[in-house]
SETORDREN-151993 format. One record per residue (C-alpha): x, y, z; residue number from 1. Coordinates in steps of 0.001 Angstrom, whole numbers, plus 500000, padded with zeros to 6 digits. Example, Ala and Ser with C-alpha at 12.3 -4.5 7.8 and 13.67 -1.06 7.14 Angstrom:
% residues 2
east 512300; north 495500; up 507800; num 1;
east 513670; north 498940; up 507140; num 2;
% end
This chain:
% residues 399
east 515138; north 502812; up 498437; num 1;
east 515427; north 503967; up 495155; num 2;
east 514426; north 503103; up 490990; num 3;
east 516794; north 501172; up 489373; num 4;
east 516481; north 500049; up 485629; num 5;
east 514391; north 501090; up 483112; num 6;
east 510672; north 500516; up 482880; num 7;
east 509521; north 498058; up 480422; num 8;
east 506086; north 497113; up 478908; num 9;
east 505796; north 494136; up 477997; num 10;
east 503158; north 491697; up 479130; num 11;
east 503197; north 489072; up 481677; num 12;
east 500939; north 487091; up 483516; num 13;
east 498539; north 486348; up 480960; num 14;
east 497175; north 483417; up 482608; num 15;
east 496210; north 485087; up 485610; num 16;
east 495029; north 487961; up 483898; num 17;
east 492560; north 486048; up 481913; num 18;
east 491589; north 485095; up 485106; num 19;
east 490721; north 488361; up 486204; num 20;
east 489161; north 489295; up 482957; num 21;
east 487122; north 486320; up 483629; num 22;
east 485664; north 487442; up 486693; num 23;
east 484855; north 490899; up 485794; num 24;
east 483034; north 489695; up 482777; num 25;
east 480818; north 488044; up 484867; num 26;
east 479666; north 490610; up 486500; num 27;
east 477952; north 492596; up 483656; num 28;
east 475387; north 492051; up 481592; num 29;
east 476267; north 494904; up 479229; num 30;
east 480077; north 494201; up 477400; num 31;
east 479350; north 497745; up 474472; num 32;
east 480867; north 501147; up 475899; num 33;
east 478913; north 504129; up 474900; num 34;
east 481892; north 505788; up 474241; num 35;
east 484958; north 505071; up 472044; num 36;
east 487847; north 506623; up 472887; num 37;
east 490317; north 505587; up 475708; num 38;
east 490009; north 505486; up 479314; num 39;
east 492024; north 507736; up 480729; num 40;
east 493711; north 507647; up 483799; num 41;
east 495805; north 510248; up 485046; num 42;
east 498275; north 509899; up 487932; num 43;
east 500118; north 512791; up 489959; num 44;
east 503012; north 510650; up 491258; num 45;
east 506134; north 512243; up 492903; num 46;
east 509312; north 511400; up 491444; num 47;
east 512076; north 512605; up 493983; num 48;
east 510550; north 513109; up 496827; num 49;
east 509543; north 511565; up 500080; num 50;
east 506750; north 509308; up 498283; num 51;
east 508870; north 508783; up 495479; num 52;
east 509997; north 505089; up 497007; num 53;
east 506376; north 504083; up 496651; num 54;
east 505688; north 505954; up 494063; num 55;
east 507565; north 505234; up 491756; num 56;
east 507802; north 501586; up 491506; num 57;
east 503519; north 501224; up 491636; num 58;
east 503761; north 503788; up 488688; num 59;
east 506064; north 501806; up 486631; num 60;
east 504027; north 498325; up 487255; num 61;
east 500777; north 499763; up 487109; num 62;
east 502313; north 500900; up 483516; num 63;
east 503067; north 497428; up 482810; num 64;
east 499396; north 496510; up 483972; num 65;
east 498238; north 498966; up 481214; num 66;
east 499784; north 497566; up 478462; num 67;
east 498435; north 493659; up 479861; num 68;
east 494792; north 494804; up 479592; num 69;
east 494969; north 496658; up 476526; num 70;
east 496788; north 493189; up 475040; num 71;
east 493704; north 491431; up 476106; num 72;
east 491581; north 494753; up 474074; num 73;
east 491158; north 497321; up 476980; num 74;
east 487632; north 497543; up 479340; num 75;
east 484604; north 496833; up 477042; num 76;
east 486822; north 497708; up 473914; num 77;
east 487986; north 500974; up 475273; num 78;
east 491762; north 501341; up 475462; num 79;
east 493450; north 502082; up 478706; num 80;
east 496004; north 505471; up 478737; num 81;
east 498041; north 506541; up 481883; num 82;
east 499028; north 510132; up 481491; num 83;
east 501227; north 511258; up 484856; num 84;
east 502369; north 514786; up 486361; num 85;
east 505101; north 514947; up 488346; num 86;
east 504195; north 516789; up 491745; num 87;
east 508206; north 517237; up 492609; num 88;
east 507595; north 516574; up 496327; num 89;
east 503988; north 516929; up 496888; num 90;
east 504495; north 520160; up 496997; num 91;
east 500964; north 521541; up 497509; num 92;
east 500684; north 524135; up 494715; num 93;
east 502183; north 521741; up 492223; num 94;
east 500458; north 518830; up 492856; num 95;
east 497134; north 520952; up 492978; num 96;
east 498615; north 522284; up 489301; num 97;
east 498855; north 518565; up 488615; num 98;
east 495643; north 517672; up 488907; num 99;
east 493931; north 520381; up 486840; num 100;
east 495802; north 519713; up 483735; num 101;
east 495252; north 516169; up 483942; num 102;
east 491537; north 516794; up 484633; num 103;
east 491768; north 519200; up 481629; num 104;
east 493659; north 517090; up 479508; num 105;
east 490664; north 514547; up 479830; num 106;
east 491448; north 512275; up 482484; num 107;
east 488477; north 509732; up 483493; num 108;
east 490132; north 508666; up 486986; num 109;
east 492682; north 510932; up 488735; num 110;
east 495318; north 508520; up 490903; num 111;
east 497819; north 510227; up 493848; num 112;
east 500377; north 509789; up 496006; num 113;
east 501001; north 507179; up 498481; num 114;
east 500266; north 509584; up 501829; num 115;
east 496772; north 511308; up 502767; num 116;
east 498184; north 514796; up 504049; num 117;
east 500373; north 515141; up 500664; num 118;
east 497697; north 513783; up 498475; num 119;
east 494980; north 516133; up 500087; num 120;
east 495368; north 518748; up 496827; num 121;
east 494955; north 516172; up 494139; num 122;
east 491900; north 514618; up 496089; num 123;
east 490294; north 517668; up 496642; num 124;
east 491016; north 518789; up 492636; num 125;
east 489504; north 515293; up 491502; num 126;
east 486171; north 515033; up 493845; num 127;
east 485896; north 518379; up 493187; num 128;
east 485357; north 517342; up 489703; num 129;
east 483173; north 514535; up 490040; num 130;
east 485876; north 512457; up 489503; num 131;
east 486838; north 509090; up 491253; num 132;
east 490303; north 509743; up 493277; num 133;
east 492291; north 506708; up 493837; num 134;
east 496150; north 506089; up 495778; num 135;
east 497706; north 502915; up 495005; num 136;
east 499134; north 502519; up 498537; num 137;
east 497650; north 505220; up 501159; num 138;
east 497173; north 502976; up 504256; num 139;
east 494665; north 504880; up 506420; num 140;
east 490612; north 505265; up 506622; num 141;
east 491441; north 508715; up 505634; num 142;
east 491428; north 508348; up 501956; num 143;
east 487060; north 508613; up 501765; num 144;
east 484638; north 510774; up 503319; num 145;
east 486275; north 510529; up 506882; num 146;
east 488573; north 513469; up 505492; num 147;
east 487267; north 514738; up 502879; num 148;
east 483472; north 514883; up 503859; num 149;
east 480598; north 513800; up 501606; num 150;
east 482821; north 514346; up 498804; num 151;
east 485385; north 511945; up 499411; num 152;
east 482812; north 509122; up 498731; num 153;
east 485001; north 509322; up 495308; num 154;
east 488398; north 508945; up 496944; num 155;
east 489812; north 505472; up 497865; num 156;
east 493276; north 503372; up 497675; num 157;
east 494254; north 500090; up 496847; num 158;
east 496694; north 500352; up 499925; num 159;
east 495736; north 497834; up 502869; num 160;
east 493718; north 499886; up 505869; num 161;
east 496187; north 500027; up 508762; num 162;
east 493608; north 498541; up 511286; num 163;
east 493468; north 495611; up 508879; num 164;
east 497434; north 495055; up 508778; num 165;
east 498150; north 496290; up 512678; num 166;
east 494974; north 493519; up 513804; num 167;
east 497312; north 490624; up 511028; num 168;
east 500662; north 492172; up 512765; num 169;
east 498582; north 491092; up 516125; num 170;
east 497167; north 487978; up 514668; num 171;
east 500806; north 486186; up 513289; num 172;
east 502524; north 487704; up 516677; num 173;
east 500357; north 485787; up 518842; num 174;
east 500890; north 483106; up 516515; num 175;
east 504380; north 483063; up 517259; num 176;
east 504236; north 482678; up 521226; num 177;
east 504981; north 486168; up 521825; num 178;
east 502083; north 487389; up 524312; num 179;
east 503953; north 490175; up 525586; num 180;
east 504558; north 493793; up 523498; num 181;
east 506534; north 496866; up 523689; num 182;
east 505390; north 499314; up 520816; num 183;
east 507007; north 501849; up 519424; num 184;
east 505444; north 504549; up 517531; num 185;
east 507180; north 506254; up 514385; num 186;
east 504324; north 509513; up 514694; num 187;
east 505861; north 511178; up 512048; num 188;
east 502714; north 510077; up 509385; num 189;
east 498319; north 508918; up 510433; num 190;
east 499832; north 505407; up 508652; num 191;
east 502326; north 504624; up 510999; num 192;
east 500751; north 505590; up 514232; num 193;
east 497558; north 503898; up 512937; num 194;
east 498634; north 500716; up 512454; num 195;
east 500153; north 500244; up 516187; num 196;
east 497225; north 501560; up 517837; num 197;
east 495136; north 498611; up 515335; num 198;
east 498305; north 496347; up 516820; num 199;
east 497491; north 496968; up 520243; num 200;
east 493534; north 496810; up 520094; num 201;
east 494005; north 493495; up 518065; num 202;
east 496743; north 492689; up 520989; num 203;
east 494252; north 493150; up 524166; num 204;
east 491277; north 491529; up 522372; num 205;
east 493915; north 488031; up 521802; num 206;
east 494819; north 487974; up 525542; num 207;
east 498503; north 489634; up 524792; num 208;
east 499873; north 492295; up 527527; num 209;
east 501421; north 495614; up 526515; num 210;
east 504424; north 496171; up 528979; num 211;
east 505759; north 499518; up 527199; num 212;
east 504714; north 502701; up 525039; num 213;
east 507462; north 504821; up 523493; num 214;
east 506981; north 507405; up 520964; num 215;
east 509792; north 508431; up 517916; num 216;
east 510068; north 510750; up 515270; num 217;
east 511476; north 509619; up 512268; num 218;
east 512512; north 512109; up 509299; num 219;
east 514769; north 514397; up 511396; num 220;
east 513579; north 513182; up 514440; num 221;
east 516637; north 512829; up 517260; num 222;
east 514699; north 510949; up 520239; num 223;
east 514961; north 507328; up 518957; num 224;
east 518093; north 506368; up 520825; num 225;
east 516670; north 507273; up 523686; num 226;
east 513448; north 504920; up 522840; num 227;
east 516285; north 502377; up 522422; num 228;
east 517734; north 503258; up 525944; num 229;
east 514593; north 502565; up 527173; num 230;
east 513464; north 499422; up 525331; num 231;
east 516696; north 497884; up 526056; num 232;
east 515352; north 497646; up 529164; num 233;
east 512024; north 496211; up 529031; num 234;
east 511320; north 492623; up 528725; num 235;
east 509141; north 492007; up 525941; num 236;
east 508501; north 488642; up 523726; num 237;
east 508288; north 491186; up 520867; num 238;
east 508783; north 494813; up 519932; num 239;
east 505882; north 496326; up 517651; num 240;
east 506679; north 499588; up 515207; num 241;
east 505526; north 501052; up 511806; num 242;
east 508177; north 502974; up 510133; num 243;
east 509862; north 503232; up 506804; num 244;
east 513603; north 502468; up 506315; num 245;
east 513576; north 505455; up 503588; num 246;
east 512461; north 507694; up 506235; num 247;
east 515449; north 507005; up 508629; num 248;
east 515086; north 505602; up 511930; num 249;
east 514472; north 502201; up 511440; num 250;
east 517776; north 501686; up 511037; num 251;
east 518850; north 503375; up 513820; num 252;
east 516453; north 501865; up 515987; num 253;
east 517306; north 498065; up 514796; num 254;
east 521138; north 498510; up 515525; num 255;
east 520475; north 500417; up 518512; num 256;
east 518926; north 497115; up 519838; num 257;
east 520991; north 494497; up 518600; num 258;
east 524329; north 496292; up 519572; num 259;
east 523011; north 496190; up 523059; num 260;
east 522446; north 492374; up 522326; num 261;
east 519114; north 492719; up 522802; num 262;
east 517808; north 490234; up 520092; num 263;
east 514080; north 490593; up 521348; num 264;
east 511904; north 490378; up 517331; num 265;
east 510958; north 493122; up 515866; num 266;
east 507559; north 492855; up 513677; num 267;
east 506986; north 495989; up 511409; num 268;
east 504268; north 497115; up 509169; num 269;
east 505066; north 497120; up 505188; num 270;
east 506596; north 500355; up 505573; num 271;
east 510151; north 498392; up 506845; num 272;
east 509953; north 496530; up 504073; num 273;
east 512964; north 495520; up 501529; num 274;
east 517036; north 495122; up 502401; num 275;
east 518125; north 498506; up 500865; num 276;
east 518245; north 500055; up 503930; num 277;
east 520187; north 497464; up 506306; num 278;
east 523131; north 498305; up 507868; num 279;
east 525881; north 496174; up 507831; num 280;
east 527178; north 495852; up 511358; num 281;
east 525496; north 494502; up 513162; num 282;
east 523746; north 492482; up 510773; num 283;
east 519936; north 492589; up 511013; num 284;
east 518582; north 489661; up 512921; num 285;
east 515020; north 488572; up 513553; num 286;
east 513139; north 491107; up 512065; num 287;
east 510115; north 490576; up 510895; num 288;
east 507619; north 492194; up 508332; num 289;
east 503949; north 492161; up 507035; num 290;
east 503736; north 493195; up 503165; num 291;
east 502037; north 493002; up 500006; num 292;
east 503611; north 490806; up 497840; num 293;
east 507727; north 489429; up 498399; num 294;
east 510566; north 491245; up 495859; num 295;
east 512780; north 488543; up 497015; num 296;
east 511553; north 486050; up 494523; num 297;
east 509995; north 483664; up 496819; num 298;
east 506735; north 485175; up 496342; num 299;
east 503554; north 482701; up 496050; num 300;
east 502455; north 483964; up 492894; num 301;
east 505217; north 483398; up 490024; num 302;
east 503269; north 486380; up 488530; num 303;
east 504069; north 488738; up 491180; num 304;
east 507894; north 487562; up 491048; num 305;
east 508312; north 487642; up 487227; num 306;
east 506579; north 491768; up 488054; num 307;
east 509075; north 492506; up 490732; num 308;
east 511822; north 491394; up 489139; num 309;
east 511069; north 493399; up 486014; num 310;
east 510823; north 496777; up 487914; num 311;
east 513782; north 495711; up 490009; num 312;
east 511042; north 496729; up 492923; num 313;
east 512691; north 497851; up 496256; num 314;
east 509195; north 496938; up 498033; num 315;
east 506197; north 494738; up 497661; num 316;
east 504733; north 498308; up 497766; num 317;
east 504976; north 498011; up 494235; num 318;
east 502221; north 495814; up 493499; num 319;
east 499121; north 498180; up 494021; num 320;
east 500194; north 500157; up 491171; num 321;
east 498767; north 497207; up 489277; num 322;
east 495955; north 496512; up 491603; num 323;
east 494652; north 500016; up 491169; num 324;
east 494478; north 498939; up 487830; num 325;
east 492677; north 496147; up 488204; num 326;
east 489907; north 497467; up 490716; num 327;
east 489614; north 500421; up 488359; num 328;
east 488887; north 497925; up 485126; num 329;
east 486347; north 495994; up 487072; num 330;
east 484388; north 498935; up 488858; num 331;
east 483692; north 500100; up 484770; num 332;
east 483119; north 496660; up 484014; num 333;
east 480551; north 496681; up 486340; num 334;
east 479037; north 500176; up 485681; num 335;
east 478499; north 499141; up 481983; num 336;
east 481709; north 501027; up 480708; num 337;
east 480575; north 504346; up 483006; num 338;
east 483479; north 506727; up 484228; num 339;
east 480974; north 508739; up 486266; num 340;
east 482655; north 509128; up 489651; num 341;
east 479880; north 508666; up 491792; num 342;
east 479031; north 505575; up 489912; num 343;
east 482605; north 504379; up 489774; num 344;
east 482452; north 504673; up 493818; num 345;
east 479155; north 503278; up 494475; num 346;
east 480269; north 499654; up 492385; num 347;
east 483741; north 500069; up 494531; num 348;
east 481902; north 500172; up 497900; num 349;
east 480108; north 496620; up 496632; num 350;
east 484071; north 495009; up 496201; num 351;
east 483701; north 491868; up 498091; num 352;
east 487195; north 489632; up 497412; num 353;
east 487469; north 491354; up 494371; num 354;
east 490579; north 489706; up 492392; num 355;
east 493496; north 491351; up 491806; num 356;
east 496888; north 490826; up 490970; num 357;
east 497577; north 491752; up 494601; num 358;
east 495229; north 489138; up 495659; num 359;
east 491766; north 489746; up 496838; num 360;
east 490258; north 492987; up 497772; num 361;
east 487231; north 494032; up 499312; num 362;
east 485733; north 498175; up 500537; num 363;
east 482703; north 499011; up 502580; num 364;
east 480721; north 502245; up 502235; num 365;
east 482551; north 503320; up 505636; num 366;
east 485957; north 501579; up 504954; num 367;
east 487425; north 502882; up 501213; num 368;
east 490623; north 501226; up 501773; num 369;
east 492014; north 497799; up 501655; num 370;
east 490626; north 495141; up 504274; num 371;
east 490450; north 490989; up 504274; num 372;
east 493867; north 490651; up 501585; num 373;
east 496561; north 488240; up 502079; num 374;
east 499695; north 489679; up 503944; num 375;
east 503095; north 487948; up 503124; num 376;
east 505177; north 487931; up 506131; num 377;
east 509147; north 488149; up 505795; num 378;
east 511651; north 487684; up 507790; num 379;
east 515032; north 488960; up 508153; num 380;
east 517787; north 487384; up 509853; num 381;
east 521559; north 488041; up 509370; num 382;
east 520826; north 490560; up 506773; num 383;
east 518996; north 487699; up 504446; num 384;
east 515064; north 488299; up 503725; num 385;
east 512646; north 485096; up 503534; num 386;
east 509145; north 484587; up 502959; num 387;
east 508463; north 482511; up 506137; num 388;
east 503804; north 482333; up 506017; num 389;
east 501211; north 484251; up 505123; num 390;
east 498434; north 486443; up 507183; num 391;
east 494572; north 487321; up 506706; num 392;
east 493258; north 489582; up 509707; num 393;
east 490386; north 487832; up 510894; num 394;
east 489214; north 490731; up 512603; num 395;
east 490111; north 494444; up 511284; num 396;
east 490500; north 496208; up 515024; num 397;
east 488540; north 499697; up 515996; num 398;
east 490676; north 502699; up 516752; num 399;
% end
């Protein structure tokens, strides 16, 4: 997975931004800002690094989103600015660096990386401060006061919750047929061993049987052909994981398989999304994915293609880059033009189907990440992606 192109701002979706615009309006009965400079948000993003796949592609749409809003004349008048710092890595004393000069250079929201253990410094900088901490795509219940204590009421992401998208893995499974499961866990990252447990709650609660339990480590990680050894023999209507091609096994564990011909489907979370990391022999066959938004141009939303094929995005990772955006905008909208962060988090934990360009989003004051948005489901088969449905979780699982 990797950046290709160059990022461009210009403006798109205009339509559906209005839309948007529309909604937050509505929502306030104040539209003056006390104060008249910009609202700035500052992002420590990593650029070559582990996170750098996600990264990178929400940073250059959520630039894009930027320059949309500011087209339409910023948040009650006030222009947006993104300033970033480059955390080379995550590495903890840089990114920690990172968020004290944005802070100091003036920054009104601080935004992080896509992972809670590497973002922990920035966090920790920004609710330090006061100041409302946001991820574009952390996927865990981590990112709020779970981790961080009575602080981290100011941290949240616009990433989906993993027991949200493990119980709509669970959900469009049973859908399928399948009502028996072998997981396999990827327990390299919270995110990916999350999102199977949420799988297998959702699982047991439908009726579905778990007939196996392996555990893998991706990123360096040399035990995965011997989860295939084992898989290979297991009868299963479906295999569950969470892993990320970029990170190495997924690959390795989807050829391991089919060159056994064992064509059993493989569901995985939005972490296996995109075709950049397919081998080519043997061809990937049914393999199937939950995700935010399609790259492959057969996305629902024409707005969310014409993005994706801007930033040449690898992932529909890319899209809450630009939902950040959004949920930022509207939380100020709705605190009268406020950048307080304890005021900023107390509107977000109110989000009920909050629109975004990612769809609808909603928090709780427990839950500060993603639940209740639309999942597009892909499907792979002889090495050619296709939107096949859509998912909602109708139940977000306990873990």
């Amino acid at each position: 997975m990797r950046r290709r192109g160059k990022w461009v701002a210009v403006v798109v979706g205009v339509a559906a931004l209005a839309a948007i615009g529309t909604a937050v309006a509505a929502t306030t009965s104040d539209g003056s800002a006390g104060a008249k400079g910009p609202i700035v948000i500052g992002w420590a993003f990593d650029s070559t690094g582990t996170m750098a796949p996600f990264d990178n592609p929400a940073l250059a749409a959520a630039k894009i989103r930027v320059g949309q809003w500011n087209a339409k004349g910023g948040v009650l008048k006030r222009k947006l600015e993104l300033r970033t710092c480059d955390t080379q890595g995550n590495k903890p004393d840089i990114a920690k660096s990172c968020a004290q000069r944005l802070l100091d250079d003036g920054a009104n929201v601080i935004m992080t990386t896509c992972d809670v253990e590497l973002a922990a410094p920035v966090v920790q900088e920004a609710i330090n401060h006061g100041t409302l901490a946001v991820a574009s795509c952390i996927g865990t219940d981590q990112m709020g006061p779970k981790r961080f204590g009575s602080k981290g009421r100011l941290a949240f992401t616009f990433g989906n919750v993993a027991q949200d998208e493990g119980s709509a893995m669970a959900q469009y499974a049973w859908s399928k047929g399948w009502r028996k499961a072998a997981l396999a866990t990827d327990s390299v990252i919270i995110y990916f061993r999350n999102v199977v447990q949420a799988f297998d709650a959702r699982w047991k609660q439908l009726g579905g049987k778990v007939v196996a339990r392996e555990t893998y480590q991706s990123l360096g990680g040399n035990n995965v052909q011997n989860v295939v050894s084992r898989l290979n023999g297991v009868k299963a209507d479906v295999i569950v994981t969470s892993t990320a091609g970029a990170f190495g096994a997924l690959s390795t564990l989807i050829s391991g398989l089919r060159s056994a011909g064992n064509n059993t489907p493989v569901i995985n979370s939005w972490a296996g999304d995109g075709n950049y990391w397919l081998p080519k022999d043997p061809k990937v066959t049914n393999y199937w994915f939950v995700t935010y938004a399609s790259v492959f141009g057969d996305d629902p939303s024409k707005q969310v293609n014409a993005l994706a094929k801007q930033i040449h995005a690898a992932t529909g990772g890319f899209i809450t880059g630009p939902a950040a955006i959004d949920g930022i905008v509207t939380a100020i909208t709705r605190a009268h033009g406020s950048t307080n962060g304890l005021t900023l988090a107390k509107v977000m934990e109110k989000f009920k189907k909050v629109p975004t360009i990612s769809g609808n989003v909603s928090f709780s004051r427990n839950l500060h990440s993603v639940f209740g948005r639309r999942y597009r489901v892909i499907k792979i088969q002889n090495n050619i992606p296709k939107l096949v449905g859509t998912v909602v979780a109708k139940v977000v699982a306990k873990i």
